[in-house]
PASEBA-1860 file (N, C-alpha, C; in nm, 3 decimals):
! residues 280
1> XXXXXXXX> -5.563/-12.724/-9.884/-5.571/-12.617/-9.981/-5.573/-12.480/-9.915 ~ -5.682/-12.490/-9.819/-5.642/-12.372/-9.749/-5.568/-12.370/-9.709 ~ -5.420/-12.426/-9.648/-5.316/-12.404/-9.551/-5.243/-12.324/-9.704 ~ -5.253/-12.418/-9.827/-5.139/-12.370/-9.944/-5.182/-12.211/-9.965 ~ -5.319/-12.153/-9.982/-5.335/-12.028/-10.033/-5.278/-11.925/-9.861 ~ -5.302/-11.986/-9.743/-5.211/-11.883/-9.680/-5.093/-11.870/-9.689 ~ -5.030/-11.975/-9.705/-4.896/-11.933/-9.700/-4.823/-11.857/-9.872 ~ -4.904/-11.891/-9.974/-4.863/-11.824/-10.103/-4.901/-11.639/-10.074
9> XXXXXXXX> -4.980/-11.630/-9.984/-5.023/-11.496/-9.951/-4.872/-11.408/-9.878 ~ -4.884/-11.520/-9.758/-4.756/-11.490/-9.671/-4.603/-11.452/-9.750 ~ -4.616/-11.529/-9.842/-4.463/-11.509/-9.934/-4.499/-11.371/-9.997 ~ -4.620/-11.353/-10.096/-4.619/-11.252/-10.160/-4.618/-11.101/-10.071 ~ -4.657/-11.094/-9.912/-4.636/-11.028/-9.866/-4.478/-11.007/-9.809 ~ -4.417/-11.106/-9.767/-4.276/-11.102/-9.719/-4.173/-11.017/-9.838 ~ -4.228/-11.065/-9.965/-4.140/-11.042/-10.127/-4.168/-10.873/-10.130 ~ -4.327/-10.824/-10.112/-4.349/-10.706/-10.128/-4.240/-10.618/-10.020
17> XXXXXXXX> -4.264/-10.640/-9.896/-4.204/-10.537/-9.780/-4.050/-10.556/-9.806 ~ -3.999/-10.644/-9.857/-3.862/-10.664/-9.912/-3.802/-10.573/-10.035 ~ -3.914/-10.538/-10.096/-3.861/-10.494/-10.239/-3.910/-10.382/-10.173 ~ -3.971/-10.296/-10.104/-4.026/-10.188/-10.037/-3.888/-10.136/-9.944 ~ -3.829/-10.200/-9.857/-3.706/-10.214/-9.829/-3.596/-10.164/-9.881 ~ -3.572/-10.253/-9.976/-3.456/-10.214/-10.111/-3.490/-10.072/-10.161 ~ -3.610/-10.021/-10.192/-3.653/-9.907/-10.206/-3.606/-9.799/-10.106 ~ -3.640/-9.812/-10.016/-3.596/-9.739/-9.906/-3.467/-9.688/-9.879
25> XXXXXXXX> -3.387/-9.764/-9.859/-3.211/-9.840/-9.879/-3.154/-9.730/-10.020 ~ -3.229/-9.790/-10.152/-3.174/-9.664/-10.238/-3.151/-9.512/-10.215 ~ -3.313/-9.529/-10.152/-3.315/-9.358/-10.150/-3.252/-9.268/-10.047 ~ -3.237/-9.359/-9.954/-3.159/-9.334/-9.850/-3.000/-9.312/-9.900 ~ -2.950/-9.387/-9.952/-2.828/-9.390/-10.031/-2.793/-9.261/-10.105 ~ -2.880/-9.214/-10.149/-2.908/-9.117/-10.291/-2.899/-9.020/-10.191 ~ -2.965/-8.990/-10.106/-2.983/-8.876/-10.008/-2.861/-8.805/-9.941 ~ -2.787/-8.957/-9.952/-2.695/-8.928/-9.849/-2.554/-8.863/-9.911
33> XXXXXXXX> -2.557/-8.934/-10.050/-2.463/-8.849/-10.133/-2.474/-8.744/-10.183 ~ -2.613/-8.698/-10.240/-2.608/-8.537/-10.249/-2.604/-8.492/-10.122 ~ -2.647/-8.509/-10.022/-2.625/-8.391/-9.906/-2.440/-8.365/-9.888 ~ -2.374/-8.448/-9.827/-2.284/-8.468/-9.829/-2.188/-8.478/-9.998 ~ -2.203/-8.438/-10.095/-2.158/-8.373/-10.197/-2.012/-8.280/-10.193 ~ -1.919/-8.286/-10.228/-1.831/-8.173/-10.266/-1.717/-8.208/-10.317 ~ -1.600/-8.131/-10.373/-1.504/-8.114/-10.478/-1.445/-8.155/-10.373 ~ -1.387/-8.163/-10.303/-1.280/-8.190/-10.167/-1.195/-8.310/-10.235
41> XXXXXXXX> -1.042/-8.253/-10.263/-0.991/-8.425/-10.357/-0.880/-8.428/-10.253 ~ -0.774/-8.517/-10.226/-0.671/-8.544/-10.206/-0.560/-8.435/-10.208 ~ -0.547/-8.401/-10.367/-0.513/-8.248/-10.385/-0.534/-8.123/-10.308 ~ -0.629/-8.098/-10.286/-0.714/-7.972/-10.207/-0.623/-7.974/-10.073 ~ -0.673/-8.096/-10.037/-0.606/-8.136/-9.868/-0.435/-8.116/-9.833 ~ -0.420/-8.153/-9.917/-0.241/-8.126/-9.951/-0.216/-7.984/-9.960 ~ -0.283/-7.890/-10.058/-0.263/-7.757/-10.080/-0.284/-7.695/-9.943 ~ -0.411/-7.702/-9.858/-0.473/-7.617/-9.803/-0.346/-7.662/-9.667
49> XXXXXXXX> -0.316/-7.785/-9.675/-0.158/-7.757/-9.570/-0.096/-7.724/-9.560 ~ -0.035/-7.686/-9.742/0.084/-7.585/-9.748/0.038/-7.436/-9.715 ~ -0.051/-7.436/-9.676/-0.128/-7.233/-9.716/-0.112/-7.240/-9.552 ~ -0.130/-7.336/-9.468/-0.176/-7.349/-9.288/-0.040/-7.346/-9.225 ~ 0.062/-7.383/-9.334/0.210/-7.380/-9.241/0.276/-7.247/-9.304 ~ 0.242/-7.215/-9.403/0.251/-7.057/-9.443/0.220/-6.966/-9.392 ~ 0.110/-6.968/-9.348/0.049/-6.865/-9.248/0.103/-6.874/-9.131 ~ 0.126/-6.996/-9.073/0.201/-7.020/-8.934/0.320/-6.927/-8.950
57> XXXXXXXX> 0.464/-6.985/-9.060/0.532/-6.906/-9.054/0.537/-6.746/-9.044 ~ 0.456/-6.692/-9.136/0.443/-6.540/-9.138/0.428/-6.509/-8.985 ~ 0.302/-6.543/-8.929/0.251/-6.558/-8.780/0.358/-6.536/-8.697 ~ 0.435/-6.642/-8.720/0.563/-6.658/-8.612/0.663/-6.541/-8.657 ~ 0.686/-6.509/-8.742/0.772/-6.384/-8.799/0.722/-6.265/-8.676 ~ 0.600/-6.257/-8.735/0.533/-6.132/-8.670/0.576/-6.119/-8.579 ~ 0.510/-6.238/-8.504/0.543/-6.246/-8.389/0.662/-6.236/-8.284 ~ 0.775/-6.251/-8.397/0.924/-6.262/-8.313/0.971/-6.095/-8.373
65> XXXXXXXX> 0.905/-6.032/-8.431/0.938/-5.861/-8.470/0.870/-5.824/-8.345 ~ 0.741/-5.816/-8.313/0.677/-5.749/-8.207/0.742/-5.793/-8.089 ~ 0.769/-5.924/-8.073/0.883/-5.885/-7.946/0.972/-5.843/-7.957 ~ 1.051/-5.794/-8.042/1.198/-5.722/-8.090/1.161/-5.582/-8.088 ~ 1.044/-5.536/-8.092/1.018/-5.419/-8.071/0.942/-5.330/-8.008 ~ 0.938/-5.233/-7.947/0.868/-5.216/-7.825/0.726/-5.196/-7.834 ~ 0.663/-5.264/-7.723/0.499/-5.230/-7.710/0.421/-5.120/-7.744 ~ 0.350/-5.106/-7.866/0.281/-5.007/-7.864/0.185/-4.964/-7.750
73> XXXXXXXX> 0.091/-4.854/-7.735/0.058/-4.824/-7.686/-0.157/-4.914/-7.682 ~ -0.228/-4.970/-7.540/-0.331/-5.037/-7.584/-0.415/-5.002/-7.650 ~ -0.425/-4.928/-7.690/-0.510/-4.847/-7.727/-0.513/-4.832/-7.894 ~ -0.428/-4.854/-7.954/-0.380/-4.871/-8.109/-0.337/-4.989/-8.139 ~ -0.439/-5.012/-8.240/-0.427/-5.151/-8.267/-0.220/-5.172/-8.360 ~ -0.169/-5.314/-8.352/-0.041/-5.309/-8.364/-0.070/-5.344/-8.539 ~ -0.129/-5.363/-8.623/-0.175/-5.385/-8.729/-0.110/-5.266/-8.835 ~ -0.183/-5.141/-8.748/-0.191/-5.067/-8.761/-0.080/-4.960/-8.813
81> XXXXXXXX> 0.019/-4.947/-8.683/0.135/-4.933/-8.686/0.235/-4.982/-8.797 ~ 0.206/-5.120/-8.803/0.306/-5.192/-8.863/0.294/-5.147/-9.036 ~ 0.097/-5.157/-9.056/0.111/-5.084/-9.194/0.104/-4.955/-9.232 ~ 0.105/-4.880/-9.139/0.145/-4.726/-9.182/0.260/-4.700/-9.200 ~ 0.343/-4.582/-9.254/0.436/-4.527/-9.275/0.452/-4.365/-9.172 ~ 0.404/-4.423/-9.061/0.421/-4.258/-8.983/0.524/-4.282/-8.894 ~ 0.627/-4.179/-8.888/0.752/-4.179/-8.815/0.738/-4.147/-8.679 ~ 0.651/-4.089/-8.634/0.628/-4.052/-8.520/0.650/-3.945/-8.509
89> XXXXXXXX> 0.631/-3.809/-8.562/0.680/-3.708/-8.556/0.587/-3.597/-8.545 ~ 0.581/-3.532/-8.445/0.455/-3.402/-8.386/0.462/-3.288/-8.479 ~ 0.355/-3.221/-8.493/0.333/-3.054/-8.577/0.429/-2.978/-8.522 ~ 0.507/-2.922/-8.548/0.552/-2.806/-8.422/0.552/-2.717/-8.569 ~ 0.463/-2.604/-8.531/0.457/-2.478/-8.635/0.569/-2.418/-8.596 ~ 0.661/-2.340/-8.716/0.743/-2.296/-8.726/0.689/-2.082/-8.653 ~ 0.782/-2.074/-8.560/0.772/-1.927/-8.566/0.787/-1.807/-8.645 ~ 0.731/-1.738/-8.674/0.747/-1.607/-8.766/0.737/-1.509/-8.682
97> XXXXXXXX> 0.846/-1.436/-8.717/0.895/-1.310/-8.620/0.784/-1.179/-8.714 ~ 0.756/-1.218/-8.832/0.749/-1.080/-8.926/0.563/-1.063/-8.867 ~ 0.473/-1.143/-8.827/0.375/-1.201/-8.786/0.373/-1.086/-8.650 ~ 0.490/-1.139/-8.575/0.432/-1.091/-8.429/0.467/-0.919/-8.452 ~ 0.565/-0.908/-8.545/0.650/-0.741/-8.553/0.522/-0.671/-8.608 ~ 0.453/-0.753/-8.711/0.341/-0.673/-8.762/0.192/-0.689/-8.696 ~ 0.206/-0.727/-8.610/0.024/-0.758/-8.570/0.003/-0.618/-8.467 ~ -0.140/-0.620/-8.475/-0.197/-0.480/-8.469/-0.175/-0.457/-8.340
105> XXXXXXXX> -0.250/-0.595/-8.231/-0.209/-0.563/-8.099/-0.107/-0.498/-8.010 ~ -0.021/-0.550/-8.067/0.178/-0.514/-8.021/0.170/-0.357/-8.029 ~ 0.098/-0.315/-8.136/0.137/-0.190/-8.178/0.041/-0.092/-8.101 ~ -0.059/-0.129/-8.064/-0.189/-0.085/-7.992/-0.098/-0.084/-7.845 ~ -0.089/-0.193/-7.802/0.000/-0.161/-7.658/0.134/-0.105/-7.660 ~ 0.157/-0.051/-7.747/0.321/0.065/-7.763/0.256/0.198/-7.786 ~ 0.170/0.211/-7.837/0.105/0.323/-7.862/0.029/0.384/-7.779 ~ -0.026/0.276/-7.621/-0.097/0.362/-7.497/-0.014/0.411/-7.475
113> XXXXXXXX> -0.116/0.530/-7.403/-0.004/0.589/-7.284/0.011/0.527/-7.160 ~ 0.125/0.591/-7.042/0.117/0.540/-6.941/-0.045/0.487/-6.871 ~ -0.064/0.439/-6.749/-0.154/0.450/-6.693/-0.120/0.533/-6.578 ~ -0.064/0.621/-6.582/-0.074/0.695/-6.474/-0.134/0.891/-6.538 ~ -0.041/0.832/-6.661/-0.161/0.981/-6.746/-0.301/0.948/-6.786 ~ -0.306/0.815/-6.798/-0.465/0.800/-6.810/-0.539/0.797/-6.697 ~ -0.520/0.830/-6.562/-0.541/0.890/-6.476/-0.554/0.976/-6.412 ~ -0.482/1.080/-6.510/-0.448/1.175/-6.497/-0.361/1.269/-6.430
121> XXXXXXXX> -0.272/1.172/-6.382/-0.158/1.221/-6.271/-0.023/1.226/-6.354 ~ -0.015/1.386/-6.348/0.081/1.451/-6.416/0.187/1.488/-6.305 ~ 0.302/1.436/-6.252/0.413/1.460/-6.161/0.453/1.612/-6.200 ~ 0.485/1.592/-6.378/0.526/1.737/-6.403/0.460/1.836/-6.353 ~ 0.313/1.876/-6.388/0.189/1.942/-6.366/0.220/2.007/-6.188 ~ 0.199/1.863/-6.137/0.245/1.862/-5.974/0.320/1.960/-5.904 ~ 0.460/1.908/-5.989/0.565/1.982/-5.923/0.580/2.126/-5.963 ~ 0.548/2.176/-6.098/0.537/2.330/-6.142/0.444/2.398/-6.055
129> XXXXXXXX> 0.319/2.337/-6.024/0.189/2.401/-5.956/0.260/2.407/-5.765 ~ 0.297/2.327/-5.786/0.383/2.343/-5.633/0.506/2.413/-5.603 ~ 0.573/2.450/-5.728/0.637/2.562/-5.709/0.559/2.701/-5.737 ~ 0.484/2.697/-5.789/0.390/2.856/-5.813/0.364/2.866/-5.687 ~ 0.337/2.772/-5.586/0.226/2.815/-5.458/0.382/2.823/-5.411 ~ 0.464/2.750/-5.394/0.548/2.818/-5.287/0.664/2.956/-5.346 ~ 0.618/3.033/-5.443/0.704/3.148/-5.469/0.562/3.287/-5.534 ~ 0.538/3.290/-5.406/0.396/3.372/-5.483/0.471/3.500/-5.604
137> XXXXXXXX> 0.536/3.566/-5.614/0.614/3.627/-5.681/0.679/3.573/-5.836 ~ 0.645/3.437/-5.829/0.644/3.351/-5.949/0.515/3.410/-6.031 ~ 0.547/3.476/-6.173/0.408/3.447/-6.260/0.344/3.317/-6.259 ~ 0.250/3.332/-6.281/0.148/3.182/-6.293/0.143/3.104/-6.447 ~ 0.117/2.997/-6.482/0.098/2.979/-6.684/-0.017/2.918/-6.623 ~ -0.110/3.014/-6.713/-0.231/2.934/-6.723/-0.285/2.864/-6.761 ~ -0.224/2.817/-6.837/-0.225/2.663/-6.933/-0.226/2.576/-6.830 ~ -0.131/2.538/-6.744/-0.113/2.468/-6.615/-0.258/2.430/-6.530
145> XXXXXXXX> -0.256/2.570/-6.511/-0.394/2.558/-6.409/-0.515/2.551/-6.444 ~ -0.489/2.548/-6.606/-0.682/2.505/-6.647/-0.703/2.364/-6.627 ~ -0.567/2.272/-6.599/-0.564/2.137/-6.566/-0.646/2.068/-6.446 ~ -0.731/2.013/-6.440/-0.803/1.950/-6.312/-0.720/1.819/-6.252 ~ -0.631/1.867/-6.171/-0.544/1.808/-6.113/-0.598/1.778/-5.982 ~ -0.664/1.652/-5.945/-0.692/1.661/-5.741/-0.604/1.585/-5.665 ~ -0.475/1.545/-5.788/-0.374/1.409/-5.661/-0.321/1.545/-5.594 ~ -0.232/1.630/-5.637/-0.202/1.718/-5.524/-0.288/1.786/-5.416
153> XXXXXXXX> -0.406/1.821/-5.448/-0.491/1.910/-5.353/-0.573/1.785/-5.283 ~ -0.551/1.622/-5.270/-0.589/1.538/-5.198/-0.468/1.488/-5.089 ~ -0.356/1.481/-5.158/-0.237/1.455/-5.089/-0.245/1.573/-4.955 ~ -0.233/1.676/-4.974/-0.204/1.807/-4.932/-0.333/1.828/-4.814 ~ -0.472/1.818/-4.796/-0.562/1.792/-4.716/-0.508/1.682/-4.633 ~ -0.486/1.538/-4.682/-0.461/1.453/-4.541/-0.323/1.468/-4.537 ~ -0.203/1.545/-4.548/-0.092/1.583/-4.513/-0.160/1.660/-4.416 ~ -0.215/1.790/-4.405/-0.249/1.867/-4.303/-0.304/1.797/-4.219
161> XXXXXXXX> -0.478/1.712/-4.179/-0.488/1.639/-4.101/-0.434/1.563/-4.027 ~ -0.317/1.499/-4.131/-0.193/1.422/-4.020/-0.137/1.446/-3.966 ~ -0.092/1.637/-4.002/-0.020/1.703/-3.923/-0.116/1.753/-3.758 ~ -0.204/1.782/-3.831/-0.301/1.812/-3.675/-0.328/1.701/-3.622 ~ -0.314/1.579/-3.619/-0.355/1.464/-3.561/-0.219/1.415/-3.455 ~ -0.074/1.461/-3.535/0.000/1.448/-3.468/0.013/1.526/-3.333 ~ -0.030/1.660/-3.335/-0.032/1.755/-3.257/-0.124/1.735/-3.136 ~ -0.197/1.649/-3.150/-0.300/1.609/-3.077/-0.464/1.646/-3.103
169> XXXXXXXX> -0.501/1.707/-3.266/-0.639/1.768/-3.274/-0.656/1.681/-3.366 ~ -0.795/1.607/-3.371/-0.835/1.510/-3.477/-0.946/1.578/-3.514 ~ -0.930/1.652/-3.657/-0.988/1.729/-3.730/-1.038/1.756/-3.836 ~ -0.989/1.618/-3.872/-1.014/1.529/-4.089/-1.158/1.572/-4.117 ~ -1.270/1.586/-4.034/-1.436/1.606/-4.085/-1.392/1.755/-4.119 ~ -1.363/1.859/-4.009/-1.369/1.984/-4.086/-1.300/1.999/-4.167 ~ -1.144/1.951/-4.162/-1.062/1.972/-4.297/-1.124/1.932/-4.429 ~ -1.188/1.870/-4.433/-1.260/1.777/-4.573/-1.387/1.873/-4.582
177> XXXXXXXX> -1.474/1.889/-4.475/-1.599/1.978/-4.480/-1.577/2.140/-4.528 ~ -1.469/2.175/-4.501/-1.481/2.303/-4.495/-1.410/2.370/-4.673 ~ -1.293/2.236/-4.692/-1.279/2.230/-4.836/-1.362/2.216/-4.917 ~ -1.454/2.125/-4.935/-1.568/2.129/-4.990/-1.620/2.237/-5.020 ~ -1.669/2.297/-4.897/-1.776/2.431/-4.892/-1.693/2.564/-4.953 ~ -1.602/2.552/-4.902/-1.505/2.670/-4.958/-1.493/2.694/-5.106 ~ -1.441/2.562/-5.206/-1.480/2.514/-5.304/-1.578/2.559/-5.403 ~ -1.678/2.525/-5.292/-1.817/2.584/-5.391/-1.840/2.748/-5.375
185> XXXXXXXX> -1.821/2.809/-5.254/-1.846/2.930/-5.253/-1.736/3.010/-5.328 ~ -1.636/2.980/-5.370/-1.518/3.072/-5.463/-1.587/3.029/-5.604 ~ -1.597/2.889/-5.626/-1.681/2.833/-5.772/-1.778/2.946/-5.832 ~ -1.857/2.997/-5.702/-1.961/3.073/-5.742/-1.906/3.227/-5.793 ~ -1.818/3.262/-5.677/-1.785/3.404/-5.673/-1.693/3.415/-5.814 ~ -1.613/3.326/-5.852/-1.523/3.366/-5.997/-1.632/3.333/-6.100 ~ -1.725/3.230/-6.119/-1.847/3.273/-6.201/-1.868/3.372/-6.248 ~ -1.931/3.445/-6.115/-2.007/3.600/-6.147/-1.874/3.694/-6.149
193> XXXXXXXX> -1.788/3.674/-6.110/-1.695/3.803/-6.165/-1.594/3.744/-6.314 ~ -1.605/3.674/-6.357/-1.546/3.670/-6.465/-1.623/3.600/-6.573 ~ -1.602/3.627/-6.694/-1.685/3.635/-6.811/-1.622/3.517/-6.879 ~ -1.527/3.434/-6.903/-1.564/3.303/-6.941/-1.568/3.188/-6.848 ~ -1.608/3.187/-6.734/-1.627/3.089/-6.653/-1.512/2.995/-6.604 ~ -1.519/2.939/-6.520/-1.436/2.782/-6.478/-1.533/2.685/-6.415 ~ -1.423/2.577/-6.367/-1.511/2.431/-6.366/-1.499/2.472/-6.217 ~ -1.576/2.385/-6.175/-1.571/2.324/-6.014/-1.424/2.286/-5.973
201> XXXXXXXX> -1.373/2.155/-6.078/-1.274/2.099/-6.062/-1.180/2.170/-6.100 ~ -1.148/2.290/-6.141/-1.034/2.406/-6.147/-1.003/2.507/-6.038 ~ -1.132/2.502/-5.961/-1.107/2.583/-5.858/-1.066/2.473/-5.730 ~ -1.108/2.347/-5.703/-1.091/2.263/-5.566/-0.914/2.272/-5.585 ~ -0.876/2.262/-5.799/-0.708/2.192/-5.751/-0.656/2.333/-5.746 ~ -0.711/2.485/-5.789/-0.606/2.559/-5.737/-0.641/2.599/-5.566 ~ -0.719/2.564/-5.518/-0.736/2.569/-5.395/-0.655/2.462/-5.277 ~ -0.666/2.386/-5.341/-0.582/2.261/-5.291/-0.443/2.272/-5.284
209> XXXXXXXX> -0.358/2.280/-5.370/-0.260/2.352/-5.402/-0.205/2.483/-5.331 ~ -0.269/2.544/-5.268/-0.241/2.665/-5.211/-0.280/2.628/-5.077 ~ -0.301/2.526/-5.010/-0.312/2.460/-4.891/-0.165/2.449/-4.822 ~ -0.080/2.438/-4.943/0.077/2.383/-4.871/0.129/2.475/-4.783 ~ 0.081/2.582/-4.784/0.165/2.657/-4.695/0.113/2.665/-4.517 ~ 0.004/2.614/-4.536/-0.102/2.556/-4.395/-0.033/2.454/-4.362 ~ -0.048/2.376/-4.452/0.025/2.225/-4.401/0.185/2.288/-4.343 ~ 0.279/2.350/-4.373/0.396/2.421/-4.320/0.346/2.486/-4.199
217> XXXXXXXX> 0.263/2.554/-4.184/0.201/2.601/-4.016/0.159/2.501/-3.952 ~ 0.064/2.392/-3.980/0.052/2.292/-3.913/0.178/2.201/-3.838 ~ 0.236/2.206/-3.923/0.353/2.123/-3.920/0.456/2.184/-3.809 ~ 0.479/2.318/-3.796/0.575/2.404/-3.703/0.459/2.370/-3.552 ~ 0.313/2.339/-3.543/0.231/2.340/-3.434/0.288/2.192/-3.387 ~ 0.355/2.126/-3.446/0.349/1.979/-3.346/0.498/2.020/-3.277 ~ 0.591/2.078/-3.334/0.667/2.091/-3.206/0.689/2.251/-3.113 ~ 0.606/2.325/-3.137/0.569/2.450/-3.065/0.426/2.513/-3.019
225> XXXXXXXX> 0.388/2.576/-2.953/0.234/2.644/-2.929/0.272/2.726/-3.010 ~ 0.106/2.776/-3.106/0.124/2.894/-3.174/0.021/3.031/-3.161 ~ -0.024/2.958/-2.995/-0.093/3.046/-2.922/0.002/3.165/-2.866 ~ 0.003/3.271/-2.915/0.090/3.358/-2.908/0.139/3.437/-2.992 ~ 0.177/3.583/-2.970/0.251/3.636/-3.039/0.281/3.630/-3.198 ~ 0.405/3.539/-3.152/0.454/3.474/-3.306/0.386/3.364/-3.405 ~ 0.327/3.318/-3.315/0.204/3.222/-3.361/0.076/3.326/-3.432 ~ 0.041/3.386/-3.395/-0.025/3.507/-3.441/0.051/3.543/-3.580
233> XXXXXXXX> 0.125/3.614/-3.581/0.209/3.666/-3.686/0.230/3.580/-3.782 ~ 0.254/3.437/-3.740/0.306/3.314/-3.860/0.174/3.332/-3.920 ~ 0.069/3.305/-3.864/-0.072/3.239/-3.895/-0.065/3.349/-3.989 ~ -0.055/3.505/-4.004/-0.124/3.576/-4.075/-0.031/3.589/-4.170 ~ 0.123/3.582/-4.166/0.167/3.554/-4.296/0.168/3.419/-4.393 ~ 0.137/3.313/-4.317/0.076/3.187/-4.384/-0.058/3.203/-4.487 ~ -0.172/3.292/-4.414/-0.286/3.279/-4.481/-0.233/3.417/-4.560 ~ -0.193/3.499/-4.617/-0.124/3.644/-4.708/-0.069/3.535/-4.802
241> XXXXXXXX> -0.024/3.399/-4.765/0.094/3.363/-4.851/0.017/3.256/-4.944 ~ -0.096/3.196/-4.889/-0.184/3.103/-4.931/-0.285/3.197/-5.046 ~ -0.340/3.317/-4.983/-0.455/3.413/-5.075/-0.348/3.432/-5.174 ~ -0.265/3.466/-5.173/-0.164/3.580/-5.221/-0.139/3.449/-5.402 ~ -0.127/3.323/-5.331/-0.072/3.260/-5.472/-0.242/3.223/-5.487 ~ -0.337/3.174/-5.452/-0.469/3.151/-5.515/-0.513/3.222/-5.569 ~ -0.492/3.372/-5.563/-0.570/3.451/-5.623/-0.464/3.504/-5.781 ~ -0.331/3.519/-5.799/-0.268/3.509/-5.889/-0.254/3.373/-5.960
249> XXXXXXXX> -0.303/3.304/-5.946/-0.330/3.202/-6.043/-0.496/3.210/-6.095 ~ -0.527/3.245/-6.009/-0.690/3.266/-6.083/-0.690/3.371/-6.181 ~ -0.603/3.495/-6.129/-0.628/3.593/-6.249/-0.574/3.540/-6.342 ~ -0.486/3.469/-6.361/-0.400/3.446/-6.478/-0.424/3.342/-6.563 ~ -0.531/3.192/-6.505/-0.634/3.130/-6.604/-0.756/3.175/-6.664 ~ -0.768/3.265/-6.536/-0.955/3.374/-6.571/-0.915/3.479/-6.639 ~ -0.808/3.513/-6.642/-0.740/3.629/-6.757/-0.821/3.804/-6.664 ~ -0.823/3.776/-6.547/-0.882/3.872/-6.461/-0.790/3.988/-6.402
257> XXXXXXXX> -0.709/4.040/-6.515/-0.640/4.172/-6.494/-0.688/4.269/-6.360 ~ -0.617/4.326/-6.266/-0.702/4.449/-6.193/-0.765/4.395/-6.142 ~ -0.814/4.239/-6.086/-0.901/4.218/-6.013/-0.854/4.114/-5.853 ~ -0.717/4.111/-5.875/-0.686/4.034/-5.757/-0.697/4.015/-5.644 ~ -0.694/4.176/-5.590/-0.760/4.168/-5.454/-0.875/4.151/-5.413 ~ -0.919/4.179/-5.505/-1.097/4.109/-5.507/-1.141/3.980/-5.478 ~ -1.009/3.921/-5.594/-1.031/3.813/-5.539/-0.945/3.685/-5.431 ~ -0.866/3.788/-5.369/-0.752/3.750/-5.286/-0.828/3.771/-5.163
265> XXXXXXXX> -0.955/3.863/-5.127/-1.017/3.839/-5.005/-1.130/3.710/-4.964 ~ -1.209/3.682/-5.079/-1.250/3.583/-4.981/-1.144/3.450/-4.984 ~ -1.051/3.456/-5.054/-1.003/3.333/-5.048/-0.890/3.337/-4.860 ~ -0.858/3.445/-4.852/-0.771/3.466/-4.691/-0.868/3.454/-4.644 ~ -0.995/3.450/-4.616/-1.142/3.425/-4.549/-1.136/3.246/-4.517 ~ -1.110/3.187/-4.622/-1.155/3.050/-4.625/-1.007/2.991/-4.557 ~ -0.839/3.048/-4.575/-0.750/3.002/-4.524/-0.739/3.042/-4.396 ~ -0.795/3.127/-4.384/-0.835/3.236/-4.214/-0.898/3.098/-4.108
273> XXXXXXXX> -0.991/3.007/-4.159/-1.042/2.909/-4.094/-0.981/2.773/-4.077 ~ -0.891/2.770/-4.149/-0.761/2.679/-4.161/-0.683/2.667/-4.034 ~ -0.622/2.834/-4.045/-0.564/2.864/-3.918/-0.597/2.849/-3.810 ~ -0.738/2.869/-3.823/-0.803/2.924/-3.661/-0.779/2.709/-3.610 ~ -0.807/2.652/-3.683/-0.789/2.520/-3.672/-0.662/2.439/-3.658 ~ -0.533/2.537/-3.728/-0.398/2.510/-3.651/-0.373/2.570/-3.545 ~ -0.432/2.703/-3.438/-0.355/2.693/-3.383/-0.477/2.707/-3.266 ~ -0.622/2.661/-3.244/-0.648/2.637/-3.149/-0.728/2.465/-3.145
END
């Protein structure tokens, strides 16, 4: 009896873990078809081949144009190119003549003057003032000489020095020193004798200017002595010929009627030291 109730135990346990089993087995089953779930038919599979050899073809199209046509550049994608509509063609702005005829600048630089009058170097000025000094007998325009002109009366100083340098006297400190000083002491003296004044720089260029006829004595000293005689005589009609036009141009900007010899002496004073420097 006891052997029969173990083994009726034994079955009812074998029957349970069996049907526990089968249980298992279902759900497992069940699991496996929803996860794995989807519309995917026969159909689908067929279509989605025709769409994969479609695309191939296009692909291969592309592909046999882009070699038919030349490499873009790496840098731009070829996509790109292919769907735009740009010809390749650069800005170039068109010129307008009416633009450049009218702009302000153009007209601003036609409208300076030289740069040599904005410097103030008047050739004309020059050459009139250099004929007054060499024709003392010439009236003077005093318009001319109210001009502060120093390219001539700078030229005309190292013309003379060069001339005494040739001669053998190197003398540029006093020539320069003594212009200066000279300069200022006539500056002063037409001051006090005349009643509307002048500049500094009106008296150095008619002083300067009336140098040329020194520089002509200097110039006769490099190929003669003018220790002598005639050297004597030149010297004193050189400095007569130098006072003689400085002081008629002064009356005639200073409007100094009746007063020339007045002021024709100290100026033969200051060319007097000129000389003494051409001819010893």
């Amino acid at each position: 009896t006891d052997l029969l109730k173990i083994s009726h135990t034994k079955l009812h346990l074998l029957e349970d873990l069996s049907i526990k089993n089968k249980q298992r087995m279902s759900n497992l089953a069940q699991f496996d078809s929803d996860f794995y779930q989807s519309n995917f038919t026969i159909d689908n599979q067929e279509q989605s081949g025709n769409d994969s050899n479609a695309y191939g073809n296009l692909y291969g199209s592309r592909k046999q144009q882009a070699g038919e046509e030349p490499q873009p550049a790496s840098f731009v994608p070829s996509e790109m190119l292919m769907s735009s509509g740009y010809a390749g063609q650069f800005f170039q702005p068109a010129s307008n003549s009416d633009y450049y005829s009218q702009s302000p600048y153009i007209d601003s630089f036609d409208e300076e003057p030289p740069l040599l009058e904005e410097l103030g170097i008047h050739f004309d000025y020059i050459w009139q003032k250099t004929l007054t000094v060499l024709n003392p007998m010439k009236p003077a325009d005093g318009s001319i000489m109210n001009e502060t002109d120093l390219t001539g009366p700078i030229l005309f100083c190292v013309a003379l020095g060069a001339t005494l340098l040739l001669a053998g006297k190197v003398q540029f400190g006093y020539v320069y020193g003594m212009s200066a000083i000279g300069c200022l002491v006539i500056h002063a003296l037409l001051n006090l004798m005349s009643s509307s004044g002048v500049s500094y720089g009106c008296v150095a260029s008619v002083l300067g200017y009336c140098l040329l006829p020194m520089v002509i004595l200097s110039g006769c000293a490099m190929f003669f002595s003018l220790q002598g005689i005639f050297g004597t005589m030149s010297s004193l009609v050189i400095i007569g010929w130098c006072s003689l036009s400085a002081s008629k141009i002064f009356i005639a900007a200073l409007h100094m009627e009746g007063q020339q010899l007045l002021v024709a002496y100290p100026c033969a004073l200051l060319y007097g030291l000129f000389a003494l420097l051409t001819i010893f």
